[in-house]
TORPA-4810 file (N, C-alpha, C, O; in nm, 3 decimals):
<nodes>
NODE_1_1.635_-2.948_1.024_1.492_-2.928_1.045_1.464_-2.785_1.093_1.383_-2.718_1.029_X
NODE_2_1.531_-2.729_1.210_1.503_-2.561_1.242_1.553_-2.511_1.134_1.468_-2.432_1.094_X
NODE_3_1.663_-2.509_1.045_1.711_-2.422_0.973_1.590_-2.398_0.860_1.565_-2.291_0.804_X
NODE_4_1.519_-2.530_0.840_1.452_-2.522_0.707_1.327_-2.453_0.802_1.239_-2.418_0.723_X
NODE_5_1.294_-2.425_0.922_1.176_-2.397_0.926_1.162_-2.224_0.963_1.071_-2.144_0.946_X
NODE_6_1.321_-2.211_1.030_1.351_-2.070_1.007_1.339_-1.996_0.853_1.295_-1.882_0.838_X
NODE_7_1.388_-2.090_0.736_1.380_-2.042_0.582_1.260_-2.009_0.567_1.242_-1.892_0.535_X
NODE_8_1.145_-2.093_0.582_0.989_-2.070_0.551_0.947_-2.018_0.623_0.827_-2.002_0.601_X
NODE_9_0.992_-1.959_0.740_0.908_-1.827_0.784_0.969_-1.714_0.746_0.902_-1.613_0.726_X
NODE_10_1.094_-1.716_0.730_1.135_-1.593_0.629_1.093_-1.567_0.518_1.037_-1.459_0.494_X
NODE_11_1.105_-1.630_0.458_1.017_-1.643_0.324_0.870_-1.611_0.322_0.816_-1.565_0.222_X
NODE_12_0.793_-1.642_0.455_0.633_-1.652_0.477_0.652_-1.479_0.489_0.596_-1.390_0.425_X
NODE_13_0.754_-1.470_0.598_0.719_-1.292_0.650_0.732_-1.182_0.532_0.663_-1.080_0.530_X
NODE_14_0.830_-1.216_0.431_0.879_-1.167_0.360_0.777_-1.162_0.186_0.801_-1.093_0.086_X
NODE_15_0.676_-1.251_0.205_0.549_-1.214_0.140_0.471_-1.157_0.179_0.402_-1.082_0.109_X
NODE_16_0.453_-1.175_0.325_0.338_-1.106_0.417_0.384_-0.968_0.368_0.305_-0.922_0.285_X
NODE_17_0.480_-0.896_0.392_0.512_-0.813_0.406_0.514_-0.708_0.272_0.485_-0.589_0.278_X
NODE_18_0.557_-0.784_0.144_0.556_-0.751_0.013_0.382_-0.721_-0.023_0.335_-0.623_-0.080_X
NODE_19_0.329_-0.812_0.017_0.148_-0.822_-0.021_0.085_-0.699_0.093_-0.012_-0.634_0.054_X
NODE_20_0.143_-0.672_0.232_0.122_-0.580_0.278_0.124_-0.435_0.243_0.035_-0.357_0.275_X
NODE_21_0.245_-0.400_0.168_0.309_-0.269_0.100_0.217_-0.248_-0.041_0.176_-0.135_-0.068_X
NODE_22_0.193_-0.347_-0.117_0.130_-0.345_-0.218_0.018_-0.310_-0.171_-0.036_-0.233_-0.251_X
NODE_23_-0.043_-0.328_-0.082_-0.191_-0.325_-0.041_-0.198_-0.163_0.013_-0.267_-0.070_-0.028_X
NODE_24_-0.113_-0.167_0.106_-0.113_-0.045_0.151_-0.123_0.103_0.062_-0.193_0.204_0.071_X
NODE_25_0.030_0.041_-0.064_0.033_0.148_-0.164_-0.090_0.194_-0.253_-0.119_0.306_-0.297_X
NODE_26_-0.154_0.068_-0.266_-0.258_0.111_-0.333_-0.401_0.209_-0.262_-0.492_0.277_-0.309_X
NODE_27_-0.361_0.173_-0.143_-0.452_0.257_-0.060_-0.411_0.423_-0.044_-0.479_0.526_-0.044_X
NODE_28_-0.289_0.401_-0.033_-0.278_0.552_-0.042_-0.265_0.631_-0.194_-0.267_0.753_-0.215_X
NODE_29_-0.254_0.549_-0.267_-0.266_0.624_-0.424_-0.411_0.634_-0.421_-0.447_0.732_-0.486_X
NODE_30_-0.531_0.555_-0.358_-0.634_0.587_-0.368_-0.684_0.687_-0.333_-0.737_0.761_-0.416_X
NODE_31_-0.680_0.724_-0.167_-0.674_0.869_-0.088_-0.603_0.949_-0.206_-0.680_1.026_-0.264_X
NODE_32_-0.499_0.946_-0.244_-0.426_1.037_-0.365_-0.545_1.118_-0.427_-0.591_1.232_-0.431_X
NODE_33_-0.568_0.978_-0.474_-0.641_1.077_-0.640_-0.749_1.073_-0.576_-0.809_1.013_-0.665_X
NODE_34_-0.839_1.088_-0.484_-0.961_1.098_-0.432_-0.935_1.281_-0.367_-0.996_1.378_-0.410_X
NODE_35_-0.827_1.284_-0.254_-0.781_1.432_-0.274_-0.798_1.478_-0.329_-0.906_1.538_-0.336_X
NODE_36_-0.650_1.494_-0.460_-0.675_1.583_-0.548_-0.749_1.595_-0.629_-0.734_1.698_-0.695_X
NODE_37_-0.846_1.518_-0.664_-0.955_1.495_-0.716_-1.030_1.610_-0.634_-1.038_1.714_-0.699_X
NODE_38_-1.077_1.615_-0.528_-1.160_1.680_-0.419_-1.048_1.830_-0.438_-1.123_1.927_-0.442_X
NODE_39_-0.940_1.864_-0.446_-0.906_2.014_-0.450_-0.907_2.057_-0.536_-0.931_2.177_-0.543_X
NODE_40_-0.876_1.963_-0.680_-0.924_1.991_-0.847_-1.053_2.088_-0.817_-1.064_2.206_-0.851_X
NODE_41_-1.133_2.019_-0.757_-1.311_2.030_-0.720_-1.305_2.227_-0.697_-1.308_2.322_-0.776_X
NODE_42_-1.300_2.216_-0.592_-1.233_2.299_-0.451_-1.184_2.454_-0.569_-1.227_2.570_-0.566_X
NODE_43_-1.104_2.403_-0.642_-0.985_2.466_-0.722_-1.075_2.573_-0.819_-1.061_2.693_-0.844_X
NODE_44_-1.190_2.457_-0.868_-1.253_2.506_-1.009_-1.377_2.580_-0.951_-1.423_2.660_-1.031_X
NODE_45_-1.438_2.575_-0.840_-1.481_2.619_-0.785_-1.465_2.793_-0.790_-1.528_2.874_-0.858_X
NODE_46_-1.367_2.810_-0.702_-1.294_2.938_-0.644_-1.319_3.013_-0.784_-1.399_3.107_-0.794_X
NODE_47_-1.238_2.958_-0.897_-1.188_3.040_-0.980_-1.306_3.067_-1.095_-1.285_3.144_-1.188_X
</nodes>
């Protein structure tokens, strides 16, 4: 009974955690291209 309930929270953390990174990554590829998007800007500007 603990062993199986230790498995499913490993398993629970170990999605949390996967769905966390995914979430995250996508947040920072967003900032990404919102940046360089904004120094592209910046860039064409100057020149």
């Amino acid at each position: 009974m603990a062993s199986l309930q230790v498995i499913s929270f490993t398993v629970f953390m170990r999605i949390r955690v996967l769905v966390f990174t995914k979430v995250q990554y996508k947040i920072i590829r967003k900032d990404f291209f919102v940046l360089s998007l904004h120094d592209f800007k910046i860039k064409g500007r100057i020149t």
